[in-house]
Phi, psi and omega in degrees: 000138188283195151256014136349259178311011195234323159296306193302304199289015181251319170329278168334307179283330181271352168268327187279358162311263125035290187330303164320347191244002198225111220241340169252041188233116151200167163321113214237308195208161173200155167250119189085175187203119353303186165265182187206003166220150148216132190277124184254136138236166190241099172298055177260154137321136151172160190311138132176198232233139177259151182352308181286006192053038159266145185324136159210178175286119197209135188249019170210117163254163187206138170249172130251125199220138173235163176223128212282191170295136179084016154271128033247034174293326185255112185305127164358166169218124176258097163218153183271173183232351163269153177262127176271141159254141178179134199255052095247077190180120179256200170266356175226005160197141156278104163302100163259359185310311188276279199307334182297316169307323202286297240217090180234084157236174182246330202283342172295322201291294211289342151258004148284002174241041146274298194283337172293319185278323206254019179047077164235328209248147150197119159319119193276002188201154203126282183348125189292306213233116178294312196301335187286298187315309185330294202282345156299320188273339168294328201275344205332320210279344206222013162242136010291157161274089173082202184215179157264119197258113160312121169251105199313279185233105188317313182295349154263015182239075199314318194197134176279153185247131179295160186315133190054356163259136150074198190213153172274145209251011155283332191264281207324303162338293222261351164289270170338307193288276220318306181333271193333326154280002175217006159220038167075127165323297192318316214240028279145277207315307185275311169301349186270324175314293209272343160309253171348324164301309133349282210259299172336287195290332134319302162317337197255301184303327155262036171250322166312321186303310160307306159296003177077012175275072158269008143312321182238005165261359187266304160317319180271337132250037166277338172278301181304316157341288174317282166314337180261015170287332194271344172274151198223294181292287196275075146002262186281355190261317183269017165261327161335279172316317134342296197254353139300235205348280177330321175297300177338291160328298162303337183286169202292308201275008153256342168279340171287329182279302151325303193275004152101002172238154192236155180301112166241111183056083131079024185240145164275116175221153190263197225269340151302331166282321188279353137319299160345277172341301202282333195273328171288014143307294157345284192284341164266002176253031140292290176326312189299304204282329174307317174302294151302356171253021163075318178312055195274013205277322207275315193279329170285339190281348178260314163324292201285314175288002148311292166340299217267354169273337156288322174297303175310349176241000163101011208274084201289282200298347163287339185267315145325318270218288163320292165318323198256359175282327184297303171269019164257329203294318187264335173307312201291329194284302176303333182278302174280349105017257166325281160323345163256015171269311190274019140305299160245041197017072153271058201327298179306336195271301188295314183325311235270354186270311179270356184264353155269356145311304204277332155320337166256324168322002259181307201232341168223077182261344183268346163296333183222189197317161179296308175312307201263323165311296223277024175282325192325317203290315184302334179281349186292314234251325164287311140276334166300312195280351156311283179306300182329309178287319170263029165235006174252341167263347156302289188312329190263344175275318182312322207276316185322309170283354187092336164301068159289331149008278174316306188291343196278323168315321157294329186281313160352301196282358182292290187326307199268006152305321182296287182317340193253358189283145169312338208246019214302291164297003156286157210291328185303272183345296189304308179303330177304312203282316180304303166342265189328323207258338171266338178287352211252271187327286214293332205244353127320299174299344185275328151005275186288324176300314181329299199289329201272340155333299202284357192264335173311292176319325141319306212239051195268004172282296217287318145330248187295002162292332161334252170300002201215056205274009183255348166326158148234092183353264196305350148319320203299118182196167198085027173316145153218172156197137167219163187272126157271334191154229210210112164246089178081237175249001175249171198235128212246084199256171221188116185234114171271170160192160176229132179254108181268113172232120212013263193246359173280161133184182196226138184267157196231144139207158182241145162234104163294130151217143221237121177231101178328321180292343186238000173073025175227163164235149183245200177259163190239155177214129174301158142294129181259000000 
């Protein structure tokens, strides 16, 4: 045995030690060997919820507690499968954390969460579940509920008997001598026999009931029944006895169990779904914690088999359940992503971040919170301005460089981001787009000055021998050119040069303008 498994089976052996002392607590099921999931109920008083999900006073609670890997460093995972109202207890975990650092046994956990269901242990601040707290602190004055009773030395305590079950055998005793003296012992004796028998065999049948042998707790007490046709005297105690069995019979949870189904959270399913179930709880509170651990490859991969295990068994609100655990787990995750790239103006990265928050805001709007649908429109809006900025810081290294072109391509893609956006017309948006469309213009005109400069300067001899026809060409040297402005639709520039000839020389000048629609250029003379 390793020492893993060697910790769990000392573990094992030491609870059901501890147990022995405590008749209303036991073991109801387990997993492996030794184990590492165990199901506890508790026959205590304590708060939980009726069909209707109001509070009420409830005398059988039931847990699970598994230990995970990397136990007993790492604490039990606690849940419950009866609904506890307690404010520290949701539908999906019992907070042990804090007593587990104090106190790390599993047989102390397990009878401290005993004294947590009878309200004795609860956090006053905090709360896993508020509303279970609001009504613990309106209830205080009426806590704890009842107690848990300690049995010093078990082997003199054949059976504890619970409220309305079994009879106390000191009063029987001492009822059996006086009956005997005055309607004979034997027949006192023998009604106490099949009573008593009676109630055993109520026992036995619900612990079948638990393994889910309801075939033979539907037999078995069906025989005690049978059997209390045989009391003569004692009466009220075998009508008593009677009608615990008869409810026992009648209840949902042996007629539901005959038709193959078992209780899962206060649902009748059958014992296949309620596997299902329990393993799709499992891979969803894995996926959740992969998610908080940053893991989201590992965690969408428990989500989909969570999915698809709900699909294959029909499990439509488990299926729901799963979806929407899912697309907030990955909404919240893409989203503070996203939001510390566009901090730290990894622009291109948060666009490419926020556009899979609006893909799922977008496509499992019906998976999640209300809050979170209507977010679509700011975060859609946050990626367009996202994209904007890195295609504007681009544009701007491009212009920097004389590449222009290029850059009006980017301001292009501003525009047609906008346009192609859930949002075209917002006000922001719009104004982004109008920008980007004058950036467009503006950074084209520089375009055409960049060339028609480099095209003066190039050919500025043949140019002014031209227009110069007494120049002497190769003298000609000092080009300049520069852009004056806008004439109309052409673009107008003022071109210098100096004709050096032996110690003289002479300045030339030209006003050139260049007209994009037809690509060619003349000389320019003002207008008057």
């Amino acid at each position: 045995m390793d020492q893993g498994n060697e910790a769990y089976a000392e573990e094992y052996k030491a609870l059901q030690e501890i147990l022995t002392h405590y008749p209303a607590i036991h073991i109801t099921s387990t997993e492996k060997d030794p184990p590492e999931t165990y199901v506890i109920e508790y026959k205590v008083d304590g708060y939980g919820y009726g069909p209707d999900g109001s509070v009420q006073v409830a005398n059988r609670h039931k847990v699970e507690i598994n230990l995970p890997f990397g136990y007993p460093h790492f604490p039990p995972i606690v849940k419950p499968i009866t609904r506890i109202c307690h404010p520290d207890v949701d539908e999906n975990a019992v907070r042990i954390a804090t007593y587990w650092q104090e106190t790390p046994s599993l047989p102390d956990l397990v009878v401290y969460i005993g004294h947590m269901i009878r309200g004795a242990e609860y956090s006053e601040e905090g709360a896993f579940n508020q509303n279970a707290a609001e009504w613990y602190s309106k209830h205080a004055d009426n806590l704890p509920l009842g107690n848990i009773d300690y049995v010093k030395d078990p082997n003199a305590v054949a059976r504890v008997s619970e409220p309305g079950e079994g009879l106390n055998l000191k009063l029987v005793a001492g009822i059996c001598i006086v009956v005997a003296m005055v309607v004979g012992g034997g027949l006192v004796l023998r009604d106490y026999q099949l009573t008593k028998k009676a109630a055993d065999k109520l026992t036995e049948a619900e612990s079948l009931v638990e393994n889910l042998k309801f075939e033979q707790a539907k037999e078995i007490g069906e025989t005690a029944i049978d059997s209390l046709g045989g009391v003569l005297v004692m009466r009220s105690t075998r009508d008593e006895r009677l009608t615990q069995l008869q409810d026992f019979l009648d209840s949902p949870r042996i007629q539901q169990g005959l038709q193959g189904k078992v209780d899962y959270e206060g649902v009748f399913v059958t014992i296949a779904e309620a596997d299902a179930l329990q393993q799709i709880g499992k891979l969803n509170t894995l996926a959740t914690e992969f998610v908080e651990k940053g893991n989201l490859l590992d965690a969408i991969r428990y989500f989909g088999d969570a999915e698809r295990l709900a699909e294959e068994y029909g499990l439509k609100k488990a299926l729901a359940e799963v979806k929407r655990s899912s697309a907030k787990a990955r909404n919240d995750f893409y989203l503070e992503l996203a939001n510390n790239s566009y901090e730290f103006e990894e622009w291109e990265k948060a666009g490419e971040l926020y556009g899979k928050v609006v893909s799922i805001l977008k496509n499992e709007a019906d998976s999640l919170p209300e809050n979170d649908a209507t977010a679509l429109e700011k975060i859609e809006i946050l990626r367009v301005l996202s994209l904007a900025n890195f295609h504007e810081s681009e544009a701007t290294r491009l212009e920097r460089d004389k590449e222009y072109a290029r850059a009006a391509e980017h301001y292009r893609a501003i525009a047609s981001i906008v346009q192609r956006s859930e949002y075209p017309e917002d006000s922001v948006l719009m104004s982004l787009k109008n920008d980007a469309l004058k950036e467009v213009d503006r950074v084209e005109d520089q375009e055409i000055i960049a060339a028609g400069q480099e095209y003066l300067l190039k050919n500025f001899k043949e140019l002014f021998k031209k227009h110069y026809p007494g120049v002497h060409g190769p003298a000609l040297q000092s080009p300049r050119a520069k852009f004056m402005g806008r004439s109309g639709n052409n673009f107008v520039f003022v071109m210098s040069c100096i004709e050096l000839i032996q110690r003289s020389s002479n300045e030339f000048r030209l006003y050139y303008q260049y007209d994009p629609a037809t690509r060619k250029w003349s000389i320019y003379r003002e207008r008057k």
